[in-house]
N, C-alpha and C positions, 0 to 999 in steps of 0.2 A: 588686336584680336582677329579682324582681319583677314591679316596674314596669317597667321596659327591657322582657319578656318581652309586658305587657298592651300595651304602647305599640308597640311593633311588629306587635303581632296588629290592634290596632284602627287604624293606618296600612295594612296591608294589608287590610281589609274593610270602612272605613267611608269611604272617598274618594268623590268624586261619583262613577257611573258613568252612561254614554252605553245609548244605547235599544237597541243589539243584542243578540239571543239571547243567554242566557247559558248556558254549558257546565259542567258540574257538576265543581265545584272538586276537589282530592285532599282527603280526609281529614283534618282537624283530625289528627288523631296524627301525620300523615307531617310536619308542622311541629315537632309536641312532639316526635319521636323525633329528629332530626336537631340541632333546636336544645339539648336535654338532654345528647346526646352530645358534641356542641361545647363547650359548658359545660362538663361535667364536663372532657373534656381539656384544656381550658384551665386550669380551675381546679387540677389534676392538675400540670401543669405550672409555673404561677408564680405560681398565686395570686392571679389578675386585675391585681396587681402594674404591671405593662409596663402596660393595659388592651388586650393582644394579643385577648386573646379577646372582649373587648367591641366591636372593630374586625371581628374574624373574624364573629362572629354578625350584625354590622350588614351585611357586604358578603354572608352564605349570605343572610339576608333577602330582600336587594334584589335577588338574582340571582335566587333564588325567583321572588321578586313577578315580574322582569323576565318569566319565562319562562311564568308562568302567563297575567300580563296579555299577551303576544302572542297568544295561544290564544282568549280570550276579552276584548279591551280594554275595560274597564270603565274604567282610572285611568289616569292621564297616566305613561309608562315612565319611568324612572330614566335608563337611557341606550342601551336596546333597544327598537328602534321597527322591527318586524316584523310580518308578517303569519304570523302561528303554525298557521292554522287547520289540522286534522288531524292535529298532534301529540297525545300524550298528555298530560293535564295531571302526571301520576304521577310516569311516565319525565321529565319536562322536567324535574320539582323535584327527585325526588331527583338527577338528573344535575351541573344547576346547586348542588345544596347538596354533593353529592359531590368536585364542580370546588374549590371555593372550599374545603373544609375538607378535603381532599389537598393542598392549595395553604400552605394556613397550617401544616399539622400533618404532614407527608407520612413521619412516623416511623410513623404512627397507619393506613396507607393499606388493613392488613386489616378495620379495623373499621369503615373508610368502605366498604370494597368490599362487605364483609355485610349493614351497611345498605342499603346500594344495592339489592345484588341482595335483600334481605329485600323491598324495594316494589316493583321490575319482576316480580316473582312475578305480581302482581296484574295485570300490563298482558299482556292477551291475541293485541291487536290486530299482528302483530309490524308491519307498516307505521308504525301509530300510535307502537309503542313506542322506533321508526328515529327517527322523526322527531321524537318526543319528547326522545330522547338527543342526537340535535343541537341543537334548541333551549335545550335545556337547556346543554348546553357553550355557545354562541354565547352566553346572557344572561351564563354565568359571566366570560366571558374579557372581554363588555364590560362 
């Protein structure tokens, strides 16, 4: 597990990235905290057994990656190819890892919702934080 964890972090930070400004990422924790807690309920539940939650983790990832890379495109998108600029990067991921892990676990949906709102705390900008929350739904659903 792991490795799955290392290899997902170094897919998202070590791909080529293109010459434009870049926007200062969320927080290393706002990944470990979303991704730990997916885990654990996965594992909570069957055991990694099904590998439900190794599916679930891989598709909060990408949705992640999808909604931060709008905001600042460094890597080539998964399957969101937007122009993000002025969203929050915060609001966009935990919204996006919110989406997809109420989606797979939706018995679980207070302790997504805590989480959530544990990191929009931090987003000040409520524009940013709008626009952040959209984006972040839109990378989930695609």
């Amino acid at each position: 597990m792991k490795t799955f964890i290392r290899l997902s972090l170094l897919l998202t930070f070590v791909l080529p990235c293109n010459a434009r400004m870049p926007v200062a990422p969320p927080d290393a924790q706002l990944l470990v905290a979303w991704n730990a807690r997916l885990l654990a309920t996965a594992e909570a539940e069957d055991r990694f057994l099904t590998l439900k939650g190794v599916r679930s983790a891989a598709m909060l990832h990408l949705a992640i990656h999808d909604a931060i890379n709008a905001i600042d495109p460094r890597f080539r998108p998964y399957t969101l190819d937007v122009d993000g600029r002025g969203a929050d990067p915060i609001a966009a991921a935990s919204q996006a890892a919110f989406v997809i892990a109420n989606d797979q676990y939706p018995a679980q949906r207070d302790q997504w919702e805590s989480l959530r709102s544990q990191w929009l705390r931090h987003v000040r900008d409520k524009q940013a934080r709008d626009a952040g929350i959209a984006l972040g739904e839109a990378a989930a659903q695609a």
